[in-house]
N, C-alpha and C positions, 0 to 999 in steps of 0.2 A: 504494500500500500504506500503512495505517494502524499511523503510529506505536505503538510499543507505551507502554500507561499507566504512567506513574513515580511512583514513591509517595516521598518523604522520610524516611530511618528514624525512626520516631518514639524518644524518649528511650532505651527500654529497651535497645533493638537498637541505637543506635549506642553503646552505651556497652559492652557486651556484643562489639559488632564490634571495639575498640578495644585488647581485654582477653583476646583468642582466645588459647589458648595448644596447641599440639601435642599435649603430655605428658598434658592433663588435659581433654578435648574437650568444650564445653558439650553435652552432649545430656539428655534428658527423656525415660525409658523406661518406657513404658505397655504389661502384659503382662494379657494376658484370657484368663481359661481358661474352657474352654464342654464342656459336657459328649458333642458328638460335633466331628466333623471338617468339616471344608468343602471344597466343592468347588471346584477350582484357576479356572475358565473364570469361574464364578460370581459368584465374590469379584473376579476383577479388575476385572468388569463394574461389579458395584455399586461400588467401592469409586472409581473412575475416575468414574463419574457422580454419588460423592459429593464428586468433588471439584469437577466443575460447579458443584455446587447450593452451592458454597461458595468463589466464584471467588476469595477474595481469598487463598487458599492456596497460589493457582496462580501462587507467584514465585520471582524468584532475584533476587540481586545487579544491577542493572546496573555495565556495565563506564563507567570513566571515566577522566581525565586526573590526574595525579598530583597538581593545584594544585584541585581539586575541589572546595568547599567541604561538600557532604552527601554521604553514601552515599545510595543510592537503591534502592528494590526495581522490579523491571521484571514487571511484569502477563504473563503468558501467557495466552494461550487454550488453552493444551493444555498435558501433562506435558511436559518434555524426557526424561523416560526414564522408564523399567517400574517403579513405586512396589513393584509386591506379589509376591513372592519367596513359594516353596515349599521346606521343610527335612525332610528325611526325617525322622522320629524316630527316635530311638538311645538309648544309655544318655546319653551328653553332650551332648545334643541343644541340651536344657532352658536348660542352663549354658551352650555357647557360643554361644548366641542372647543371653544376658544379658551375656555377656562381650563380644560382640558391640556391643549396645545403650550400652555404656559407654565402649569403645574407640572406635568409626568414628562418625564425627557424617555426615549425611547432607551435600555439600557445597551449599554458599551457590549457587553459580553455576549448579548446576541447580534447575528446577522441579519440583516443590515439594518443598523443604528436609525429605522427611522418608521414610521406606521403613517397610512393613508386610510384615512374616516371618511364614508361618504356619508350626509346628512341630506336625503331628500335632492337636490339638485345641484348643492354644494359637497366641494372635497375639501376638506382639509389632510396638509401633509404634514407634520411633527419634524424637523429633526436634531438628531443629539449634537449641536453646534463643536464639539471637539472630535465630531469626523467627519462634518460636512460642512457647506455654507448652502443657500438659498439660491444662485444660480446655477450649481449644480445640479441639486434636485428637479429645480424645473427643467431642465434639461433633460431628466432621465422620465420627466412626466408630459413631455411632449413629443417625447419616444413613443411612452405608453398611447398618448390621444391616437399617434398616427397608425398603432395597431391595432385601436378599440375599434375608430370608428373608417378607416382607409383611406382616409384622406391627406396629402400632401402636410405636414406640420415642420418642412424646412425651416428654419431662422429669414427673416426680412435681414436686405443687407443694412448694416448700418448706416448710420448720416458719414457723409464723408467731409475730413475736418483736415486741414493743412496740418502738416507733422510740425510739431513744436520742437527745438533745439532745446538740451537741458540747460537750461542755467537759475540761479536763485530767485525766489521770490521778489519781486520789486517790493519796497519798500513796507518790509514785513516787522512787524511790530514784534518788541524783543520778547522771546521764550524764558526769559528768567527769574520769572514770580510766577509762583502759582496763579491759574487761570479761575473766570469765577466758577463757582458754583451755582445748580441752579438752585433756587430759594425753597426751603422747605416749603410746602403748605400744609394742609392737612391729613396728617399720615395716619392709615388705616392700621387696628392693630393686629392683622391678621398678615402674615410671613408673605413673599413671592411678588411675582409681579401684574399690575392690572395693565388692561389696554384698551383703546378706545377705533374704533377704524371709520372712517365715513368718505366718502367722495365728493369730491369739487368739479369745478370748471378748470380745465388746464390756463396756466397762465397768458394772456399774450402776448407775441411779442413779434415786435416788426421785423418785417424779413431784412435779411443783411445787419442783424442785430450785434455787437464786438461780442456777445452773451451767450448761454444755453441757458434753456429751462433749468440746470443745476443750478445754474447759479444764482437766479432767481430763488428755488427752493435754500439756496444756502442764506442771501441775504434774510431771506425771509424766517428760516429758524434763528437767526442771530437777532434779530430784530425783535422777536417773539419773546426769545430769551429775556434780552435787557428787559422790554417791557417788564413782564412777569417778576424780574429779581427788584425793578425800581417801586414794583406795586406790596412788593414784600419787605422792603425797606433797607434790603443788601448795597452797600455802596458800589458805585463800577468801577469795575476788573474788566482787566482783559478777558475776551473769551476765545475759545480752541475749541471749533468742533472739527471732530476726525469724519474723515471722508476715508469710505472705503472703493479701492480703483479695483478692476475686472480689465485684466486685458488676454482672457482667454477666448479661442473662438468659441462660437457658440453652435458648430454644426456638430456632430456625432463624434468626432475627434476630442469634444473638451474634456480635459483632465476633471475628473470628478474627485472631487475633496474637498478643501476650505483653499480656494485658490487666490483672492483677493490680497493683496496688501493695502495699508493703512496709512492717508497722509494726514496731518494736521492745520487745517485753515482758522489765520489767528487773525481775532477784527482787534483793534482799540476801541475803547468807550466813543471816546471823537470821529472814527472813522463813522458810527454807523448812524450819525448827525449829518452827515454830506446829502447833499441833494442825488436823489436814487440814480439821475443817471451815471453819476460818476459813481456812485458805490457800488452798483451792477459791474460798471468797465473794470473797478481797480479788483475787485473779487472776480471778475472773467480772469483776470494776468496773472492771480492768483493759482486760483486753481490749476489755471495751464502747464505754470510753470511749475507744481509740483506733482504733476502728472508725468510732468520728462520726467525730471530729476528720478534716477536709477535708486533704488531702494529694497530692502529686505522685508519682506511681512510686515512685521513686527519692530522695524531697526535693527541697529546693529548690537543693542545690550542682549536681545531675546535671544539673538543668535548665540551668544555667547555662554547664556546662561544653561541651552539646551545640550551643551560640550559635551559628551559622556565624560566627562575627569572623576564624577564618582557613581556610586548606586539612585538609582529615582527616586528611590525614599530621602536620600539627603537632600537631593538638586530640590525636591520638592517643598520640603521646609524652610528652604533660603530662598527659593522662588516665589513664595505664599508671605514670608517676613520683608523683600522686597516688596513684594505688588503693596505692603499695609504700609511700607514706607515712604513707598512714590505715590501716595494717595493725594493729597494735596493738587502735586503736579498731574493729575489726570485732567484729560480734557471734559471740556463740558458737559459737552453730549455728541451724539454721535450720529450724523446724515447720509443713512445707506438711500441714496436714488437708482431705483433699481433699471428706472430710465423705461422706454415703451418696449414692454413685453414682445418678447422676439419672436415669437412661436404663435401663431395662430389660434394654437389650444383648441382643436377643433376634433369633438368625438361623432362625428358622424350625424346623421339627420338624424334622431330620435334626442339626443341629449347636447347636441348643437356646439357652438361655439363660444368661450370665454367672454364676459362680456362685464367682468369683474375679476381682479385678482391684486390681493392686498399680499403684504408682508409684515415681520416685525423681528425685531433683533432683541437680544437680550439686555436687560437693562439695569444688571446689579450696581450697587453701589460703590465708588462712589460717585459714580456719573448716575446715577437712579434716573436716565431718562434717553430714550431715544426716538429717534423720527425716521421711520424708512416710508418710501412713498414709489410708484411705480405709475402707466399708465396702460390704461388696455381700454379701445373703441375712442376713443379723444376727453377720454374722460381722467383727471388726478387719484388717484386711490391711496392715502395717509391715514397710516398706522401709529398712532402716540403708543408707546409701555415706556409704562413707569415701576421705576421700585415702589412698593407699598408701606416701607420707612420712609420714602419722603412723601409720595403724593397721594391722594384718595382720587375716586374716580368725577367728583366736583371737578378736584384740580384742573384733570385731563377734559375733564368738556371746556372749563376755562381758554386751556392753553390750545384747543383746538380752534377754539373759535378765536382768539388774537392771531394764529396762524393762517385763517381763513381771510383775514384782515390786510394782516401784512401784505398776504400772494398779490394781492391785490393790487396794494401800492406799489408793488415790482412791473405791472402793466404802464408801461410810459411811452408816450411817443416819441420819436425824435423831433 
């Protein structure tokens, strides 16, 4: 009998495995609404052969000795257990499927680290954020659409964008004070994280614009932010939200894991006083420029940190006693734009096409808050989770609705 394949956690995933906590579970919840229902025998079929066509999905943990230098993923050839789950619909259906998706993280030790719920004509996908990310999974669910229902579910090519030369951030406000925080409000006394998701109008914006919709959506959570921290009586601070970049393709070929690295876009209190259109422009030269700039996941400390020089059990308690030391200097919050849905998401004429699909990232503390937002049919779809030490779910209709506010004021003409 042949060994089973072991893969080494690459950076993300062991730093992430180091850092698990109970109370607050890494997971990555991806919800698609379609406009009929699916059939139960159907979807498990396809969805099980999309996980074939995407073997490197197919892992768990391997088990090892305490003195172990790496964690390691262990290859299956098959699921260890039944991925795709059927939930009546009800009036709470909705909700404890999300509630669900934020609570129970799919476990490490079985194959594949991730469960798909159908609820009436909604899927929600779960997955355990220290072996996956959210463009992977959809990836390997738009496999699945195109064997549920036969029909073509290629990737749309992307917007084509002049290649940027790397060089430094223009006039980037200095990283050497802790950034703010966002302002407590009223924290729930129940553990984990709430989340709030609803849809908008996608922003406008004139053609030939220096801008993207990112960066709209970035001013726009920075903007949010201050608000919310000036109405809570926090002085201003510099703020840092981390922007997560994708530059994997997105056809049948993408690397499935956590493939994203991680930049940091810093406003001044002053900056985000400018008249919109130059704060749009000087946040466009921003983000550009650290989109070139060549970079490691996580930087270059994570990489250092994940050395095998001793056993995991140690790396992991100097790893867990850094992340409580660097807490301060953590960024604010964190703006995954998952940008417009690449895939079609199209299951064939009875159960139809995507015509909604939300995301949400994790949002322990002490950033206790994050904003991922996507679009699919021309429509915005923004997901708020918050940690529930800082925020209640008041909070989050609050800060959604100043969010909805802001988008707004990023609509400007030339």
């Amino acid at each position: 009998m042949t060994a089973p394949v072991r893969i080494p956690f690459p950076v993300v995933d062991e730093v992430s495995r180091h850092c698990l906590q109970e109370e607050e579970p890494e997971t990555v919840h991806i919800e698609v609404h379609l406009p009929g229902p699916l059939d139960e025998p159907r979807l498990r079929k396809a969805f099980t052969e999309a996980l074939h066509r995407h073997p490197r999905i197919l892992m768990r943990e391997a088990r090892g000795p305490w003195f172990r230098r790496r964690y390691e993923w262990e290859l299956t050839g098959e699921p260890d257990t039944e991925v795709v789950t059927f939930t009546p619909p009800g009036p709470r259906a909705l909700q404890d499927a999300r509630t669900r998706a934020l609570a129970e993280a799919p476990p490490l030790s079985m194959s594949p680290p991730i469960r798909l719920e159908a609820v009436g004509s909604v899927l929600f996908l779960t997955i355990n954020h220290t072996a996956l990310d959210g463009p992977a999974c959809l990836r390997i669910l738009a496999t699945a659409a195109e064997l549920y229902g036969g029909r073509d579910n290629n990737p749309a090519a992307p917007p084509t964008r002049p290649a940027e030369p790397g060089k430094e951030p223009p006039d980037t406000p200095t990283t050497w004070s802790p950034p703010a925080r966002v302002a407590q409000g009223t924290p729930d006394p129940s553990p984990g994280n709430g989340m709030l998701v609803t849809e908008l109008p996608l922003p406008h914006r004139p053609k030939g614009s220096p801008y993207t919709v990112n960066d709209q959506l970035m001013v726009t959570t920075a903007l949010t932010i201050a608000h919310w921290n000036r109405e809570h009586g926090a002085r201003p601070r510099p703020l840092r939200i981390t922007m997560p970049v994708d530059d994997r393709p997105r056809d049948t070929t993408m690397p499935i894991g956590n493939g994203t690295r991680l930049v940091e876009v810093p406003f001044a209190p002053a900056e985000l006083k400018a008249e919109m259109p130059t704060l749009l422009r000087r946040t466009a030269e921003r983000t550009r420029a650290l989109k070139a700039l060549p970079r490691p996941q996580l930087g270059h400390g994570a990489a250092l940190l994940t050395t095998p020089w001793a056993p995991v059990a140690a790396r992991a308690a100097l790893t867990r006693g850094l992340r409580r030391a660097a807490a301060p200097w953590t960024s604010t919050t964190l703006l995954s734009n998952i940008g417009r849905i690449p895939y079609p998401l199209d299951f064939g004429e009875e159960a139809g096409r995507a015509h909604a699909v939300w995301f949400s990232a994790p949002a322990r503390m002490p950033r206790g808050l994050t904003v991922t937002t996507a679009s699919t049919a021309g429509r915005l779809h923004l997901a708020l989770r918050w940690s529930r030490a800082l925020l209640s779910h008041g909070d989050g209709a609050h800060l959604r609705d100043l969010f909805e506010h802001y988008l707004h004021t990023t609509e400007v003409t030339p």
